[in-house]
N, CA, C and O atoms as a GROMACS GRO file, in nm:
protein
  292
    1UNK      N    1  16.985   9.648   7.515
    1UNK     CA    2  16.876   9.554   7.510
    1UNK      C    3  16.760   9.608   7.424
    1UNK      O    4  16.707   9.534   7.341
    2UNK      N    5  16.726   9.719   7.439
    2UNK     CA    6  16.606   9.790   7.377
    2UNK      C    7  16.660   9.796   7.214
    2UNK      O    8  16.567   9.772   7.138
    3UNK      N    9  16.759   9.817   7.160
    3UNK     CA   10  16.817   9.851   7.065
    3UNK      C   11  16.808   9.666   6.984
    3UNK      O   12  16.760   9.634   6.876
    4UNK      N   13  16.857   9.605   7.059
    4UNK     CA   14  16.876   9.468   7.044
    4UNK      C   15  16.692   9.453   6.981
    4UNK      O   16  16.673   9.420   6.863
    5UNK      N   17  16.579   9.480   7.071
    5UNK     CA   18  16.399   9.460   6.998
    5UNK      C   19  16.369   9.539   6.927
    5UNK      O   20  16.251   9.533   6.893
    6UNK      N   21  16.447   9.644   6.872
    6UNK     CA   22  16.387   9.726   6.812
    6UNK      C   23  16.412   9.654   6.668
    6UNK      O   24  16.334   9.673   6.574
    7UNK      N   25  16.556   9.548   6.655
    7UNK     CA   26  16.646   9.566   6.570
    7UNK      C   27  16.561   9.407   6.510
    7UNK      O   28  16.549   9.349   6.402
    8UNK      N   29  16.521   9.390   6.632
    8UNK     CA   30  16.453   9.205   6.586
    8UNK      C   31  16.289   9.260   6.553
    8UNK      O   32  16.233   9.161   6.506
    9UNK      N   33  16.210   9.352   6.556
    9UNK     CA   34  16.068   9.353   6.533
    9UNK      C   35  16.037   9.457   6.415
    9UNK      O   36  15.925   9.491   6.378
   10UNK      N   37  16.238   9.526   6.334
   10UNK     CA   38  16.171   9.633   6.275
   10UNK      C   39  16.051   9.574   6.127
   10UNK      O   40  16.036   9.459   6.087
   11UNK      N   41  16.007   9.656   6.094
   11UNK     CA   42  15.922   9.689   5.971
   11UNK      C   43  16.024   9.600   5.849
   11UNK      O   44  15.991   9.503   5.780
   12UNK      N   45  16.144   9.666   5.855
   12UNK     CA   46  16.170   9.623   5.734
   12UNK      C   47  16.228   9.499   5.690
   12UNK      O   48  16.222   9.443   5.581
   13UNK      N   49  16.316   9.446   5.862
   13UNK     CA   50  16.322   9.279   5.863
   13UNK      C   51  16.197   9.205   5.798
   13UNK      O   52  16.223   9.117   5.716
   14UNK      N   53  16.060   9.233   5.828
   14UNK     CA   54  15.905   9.134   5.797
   14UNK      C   55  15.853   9.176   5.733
   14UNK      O   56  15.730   9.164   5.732
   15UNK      N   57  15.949   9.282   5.605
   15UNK     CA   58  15.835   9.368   5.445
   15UNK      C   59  15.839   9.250   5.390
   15UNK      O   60  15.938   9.177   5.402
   16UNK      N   61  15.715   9.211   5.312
   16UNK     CA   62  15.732   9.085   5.212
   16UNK      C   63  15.744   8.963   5.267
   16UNK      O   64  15.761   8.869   5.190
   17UNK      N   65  15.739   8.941   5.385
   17UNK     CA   66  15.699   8.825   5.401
   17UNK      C   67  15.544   8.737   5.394
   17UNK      O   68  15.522   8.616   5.389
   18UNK      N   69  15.482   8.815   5.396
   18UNK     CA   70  15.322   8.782   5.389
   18UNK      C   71  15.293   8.797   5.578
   18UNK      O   72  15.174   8.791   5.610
   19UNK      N   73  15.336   8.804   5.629
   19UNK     CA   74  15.300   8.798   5.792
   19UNK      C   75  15.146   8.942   5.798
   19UNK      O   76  15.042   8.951   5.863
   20UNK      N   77  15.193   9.003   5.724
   20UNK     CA   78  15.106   9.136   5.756
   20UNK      C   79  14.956   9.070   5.695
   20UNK      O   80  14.853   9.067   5.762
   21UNK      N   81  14.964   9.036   5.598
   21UNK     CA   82  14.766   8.975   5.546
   21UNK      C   83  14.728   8.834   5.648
   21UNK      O   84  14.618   8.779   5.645
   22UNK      N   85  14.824   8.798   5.723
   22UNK     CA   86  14.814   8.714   5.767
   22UNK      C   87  14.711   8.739   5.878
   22UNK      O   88  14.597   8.698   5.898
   23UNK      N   89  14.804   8.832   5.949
   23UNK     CA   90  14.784   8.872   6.062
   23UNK      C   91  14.638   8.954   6.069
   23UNK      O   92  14.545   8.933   6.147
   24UNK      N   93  14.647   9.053   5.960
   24UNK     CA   94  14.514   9.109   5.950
   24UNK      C   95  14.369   9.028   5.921
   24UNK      O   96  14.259   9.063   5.964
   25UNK      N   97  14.393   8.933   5.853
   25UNK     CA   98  14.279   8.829   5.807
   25UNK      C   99  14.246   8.769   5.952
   25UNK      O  100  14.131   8.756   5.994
   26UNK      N  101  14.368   8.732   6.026
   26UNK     CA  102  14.313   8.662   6.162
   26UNK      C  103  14.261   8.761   6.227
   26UNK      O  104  14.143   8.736   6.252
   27UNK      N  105  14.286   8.839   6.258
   27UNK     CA  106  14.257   8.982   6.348
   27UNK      C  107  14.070   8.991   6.309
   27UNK      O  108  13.973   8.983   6.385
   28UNK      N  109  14.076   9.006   6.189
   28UNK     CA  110  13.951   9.046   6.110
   28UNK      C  111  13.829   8.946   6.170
   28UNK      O  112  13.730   8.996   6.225
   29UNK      N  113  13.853   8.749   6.150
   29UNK     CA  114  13.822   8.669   6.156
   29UNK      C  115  13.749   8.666   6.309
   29UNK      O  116  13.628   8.667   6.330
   30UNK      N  117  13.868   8.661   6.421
   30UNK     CA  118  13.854   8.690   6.527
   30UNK      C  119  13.776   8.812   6.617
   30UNK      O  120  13.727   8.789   6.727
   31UNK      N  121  13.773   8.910   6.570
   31UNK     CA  122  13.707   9.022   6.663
   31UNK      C  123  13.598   9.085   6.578
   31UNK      O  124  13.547   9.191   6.613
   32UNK      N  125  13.560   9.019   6.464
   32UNK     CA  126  13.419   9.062   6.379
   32UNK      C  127  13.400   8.948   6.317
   32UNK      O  128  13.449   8.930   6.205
   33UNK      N  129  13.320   8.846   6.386
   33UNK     CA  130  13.258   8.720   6.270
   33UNK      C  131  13.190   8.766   6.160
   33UNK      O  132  13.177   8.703   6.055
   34UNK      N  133  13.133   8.905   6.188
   34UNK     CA  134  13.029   8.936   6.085
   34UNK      C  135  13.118   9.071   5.999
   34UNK      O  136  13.038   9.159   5.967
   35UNK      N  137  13.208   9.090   5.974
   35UNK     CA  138  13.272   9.210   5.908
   35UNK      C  139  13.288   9.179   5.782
   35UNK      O  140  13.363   9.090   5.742
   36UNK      N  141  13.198   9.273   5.692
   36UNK     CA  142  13.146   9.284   5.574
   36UNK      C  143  13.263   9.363   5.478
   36UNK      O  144  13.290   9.345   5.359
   37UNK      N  145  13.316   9.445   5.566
   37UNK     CA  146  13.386   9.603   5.429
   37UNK      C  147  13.529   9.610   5.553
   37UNK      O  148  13.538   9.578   5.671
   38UNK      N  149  13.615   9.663   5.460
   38UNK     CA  150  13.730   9.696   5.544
   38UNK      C  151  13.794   9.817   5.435
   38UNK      O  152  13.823   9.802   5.316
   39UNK      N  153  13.805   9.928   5.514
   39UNK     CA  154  13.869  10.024   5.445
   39UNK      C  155  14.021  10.062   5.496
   39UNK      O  156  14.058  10.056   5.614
   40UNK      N  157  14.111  10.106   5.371
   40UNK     CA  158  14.251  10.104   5.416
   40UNK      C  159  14.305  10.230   5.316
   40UNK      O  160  14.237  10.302   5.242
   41UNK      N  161  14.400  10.231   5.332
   41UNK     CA  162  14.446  10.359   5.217
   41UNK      C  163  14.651  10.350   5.209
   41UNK      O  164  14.723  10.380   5.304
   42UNK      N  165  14.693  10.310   5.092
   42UNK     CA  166  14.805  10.253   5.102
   42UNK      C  167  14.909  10.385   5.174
   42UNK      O  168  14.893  10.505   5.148
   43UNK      N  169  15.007  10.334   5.260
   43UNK     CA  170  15.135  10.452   5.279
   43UNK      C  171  15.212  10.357   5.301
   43UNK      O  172  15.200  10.236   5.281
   44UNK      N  173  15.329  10.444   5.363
   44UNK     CA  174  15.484  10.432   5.352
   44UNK      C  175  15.500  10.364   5.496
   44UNK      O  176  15.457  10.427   5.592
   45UNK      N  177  15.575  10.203   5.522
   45UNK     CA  178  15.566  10.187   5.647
   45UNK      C  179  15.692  10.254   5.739
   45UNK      O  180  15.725  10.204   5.847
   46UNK      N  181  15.760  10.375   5.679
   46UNK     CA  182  15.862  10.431   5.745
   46UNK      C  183  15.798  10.608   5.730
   46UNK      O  184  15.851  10.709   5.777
   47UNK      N  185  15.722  10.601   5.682
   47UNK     CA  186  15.690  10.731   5.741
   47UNK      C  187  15.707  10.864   5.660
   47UNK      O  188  15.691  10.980   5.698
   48UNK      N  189  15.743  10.817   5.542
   48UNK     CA  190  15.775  10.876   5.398
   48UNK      C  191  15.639  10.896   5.285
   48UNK      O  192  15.540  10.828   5.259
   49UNK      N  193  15.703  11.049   5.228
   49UNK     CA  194  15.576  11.058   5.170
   49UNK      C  195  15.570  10.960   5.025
   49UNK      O  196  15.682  10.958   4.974
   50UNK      N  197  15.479  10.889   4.956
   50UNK     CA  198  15.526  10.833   4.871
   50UNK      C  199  15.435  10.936   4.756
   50UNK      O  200  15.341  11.013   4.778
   51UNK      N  201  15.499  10.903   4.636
   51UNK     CA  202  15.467  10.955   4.521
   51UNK      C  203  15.338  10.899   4.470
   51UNK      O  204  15.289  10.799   4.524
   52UNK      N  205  15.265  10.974   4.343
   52UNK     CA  206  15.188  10.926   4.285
   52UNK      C  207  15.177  10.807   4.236
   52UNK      O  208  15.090  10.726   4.266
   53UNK      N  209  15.274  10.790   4.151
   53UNK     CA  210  15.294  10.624   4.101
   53UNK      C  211  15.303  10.478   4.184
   53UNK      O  212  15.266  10.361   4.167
   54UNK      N  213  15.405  10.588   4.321
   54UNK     CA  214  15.416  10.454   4.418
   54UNK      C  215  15.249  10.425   4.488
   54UNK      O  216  15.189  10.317   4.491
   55UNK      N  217  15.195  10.573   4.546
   55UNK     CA  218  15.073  10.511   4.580
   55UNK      C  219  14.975  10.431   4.504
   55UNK      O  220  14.905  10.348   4.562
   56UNK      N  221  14.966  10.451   4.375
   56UNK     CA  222  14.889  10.381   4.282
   56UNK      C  223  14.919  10.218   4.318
   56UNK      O  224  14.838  10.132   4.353
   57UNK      N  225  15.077  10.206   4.297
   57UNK     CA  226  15.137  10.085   4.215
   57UNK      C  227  15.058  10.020   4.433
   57UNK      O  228  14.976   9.931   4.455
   58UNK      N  229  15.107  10.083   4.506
   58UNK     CA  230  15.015   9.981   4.644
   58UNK      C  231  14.935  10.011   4.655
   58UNK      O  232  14.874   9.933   4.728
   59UNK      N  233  14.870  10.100   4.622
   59UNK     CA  234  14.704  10.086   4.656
   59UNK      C  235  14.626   9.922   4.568
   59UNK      O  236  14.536   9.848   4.609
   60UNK      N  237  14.721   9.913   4.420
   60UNK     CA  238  14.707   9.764   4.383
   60UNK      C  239  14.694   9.688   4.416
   60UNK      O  240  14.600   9.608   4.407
   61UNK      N  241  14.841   9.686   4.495
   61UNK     CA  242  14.918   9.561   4.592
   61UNK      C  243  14.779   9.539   4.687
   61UNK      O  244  14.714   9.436   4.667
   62UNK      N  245  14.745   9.613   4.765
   62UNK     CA  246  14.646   9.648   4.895
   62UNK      C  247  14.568   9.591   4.855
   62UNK      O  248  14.537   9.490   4.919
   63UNK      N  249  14.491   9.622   4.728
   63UNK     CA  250  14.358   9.512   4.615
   63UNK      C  251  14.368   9.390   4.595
   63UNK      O  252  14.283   9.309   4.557
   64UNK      N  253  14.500   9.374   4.628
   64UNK     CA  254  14.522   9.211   4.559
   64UNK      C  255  14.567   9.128   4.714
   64UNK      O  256  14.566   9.005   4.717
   65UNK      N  257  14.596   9.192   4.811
   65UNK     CA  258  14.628   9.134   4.953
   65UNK      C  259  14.459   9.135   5.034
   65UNK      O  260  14.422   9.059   5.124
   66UNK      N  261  14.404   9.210   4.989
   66UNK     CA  262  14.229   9.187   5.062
   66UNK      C  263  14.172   9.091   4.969
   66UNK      O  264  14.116   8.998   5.026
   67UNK      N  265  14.170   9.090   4.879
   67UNK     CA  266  14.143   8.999   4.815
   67UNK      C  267  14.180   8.845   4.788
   67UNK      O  268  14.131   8.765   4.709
   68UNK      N  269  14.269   8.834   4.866
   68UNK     CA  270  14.351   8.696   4.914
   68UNK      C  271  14.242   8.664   4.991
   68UNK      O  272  14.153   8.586   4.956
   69UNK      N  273  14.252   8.749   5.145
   69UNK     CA  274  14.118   8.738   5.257
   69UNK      C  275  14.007   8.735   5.198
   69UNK      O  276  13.930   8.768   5.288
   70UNK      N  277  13.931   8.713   5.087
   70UNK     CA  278  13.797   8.776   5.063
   70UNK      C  279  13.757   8.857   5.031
   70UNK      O  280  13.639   8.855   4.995
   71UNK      N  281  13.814   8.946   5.028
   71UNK     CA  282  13.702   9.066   5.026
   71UNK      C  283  13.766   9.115   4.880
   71UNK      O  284  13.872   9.089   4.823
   72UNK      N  285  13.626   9.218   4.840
   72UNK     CA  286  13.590   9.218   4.703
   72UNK      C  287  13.611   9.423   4.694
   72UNK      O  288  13.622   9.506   4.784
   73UNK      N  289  13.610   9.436   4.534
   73UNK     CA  290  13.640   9.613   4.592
   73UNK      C  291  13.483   9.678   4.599
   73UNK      O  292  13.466   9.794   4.634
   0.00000   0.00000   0.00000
């Protein structure tokens, strides 16, 4: 059974779906009407170190998903 939720909630079934800016924009919306700045710093959602290029190429991605929500760099 446990194996069965682990297998339906992992990370990599819901990469790329958009659920994650989703979720954070509501989150944001909801528990700070007034939240001005949001700081983040891109990694690996498995726990891996990523390289120079890869962090660059999402720290992008990360610029361009807050910026969906609003917010500015």
């Amino acid at each position: 059974m446990e194996d069965q939720r682990r297998q339906r909630w992992s990370a990599a079934r819901w990469r790329g779906t958009g659920l994650g800016p989703v979720l954070a924009g509501t989150a944001i919306r909801r528990l700070s009407q007034d939240c001005v700045a949001v700081a983040c710093a891109p990694g690996s959602a498995d726990g891996r170190e990523l390289t120079e290029a890869e962090n660059c190429e999402a720290a992008v991605m990360l610029g361009l998903v807050w910026s969906r929500l609003g917010f500015e760099p």
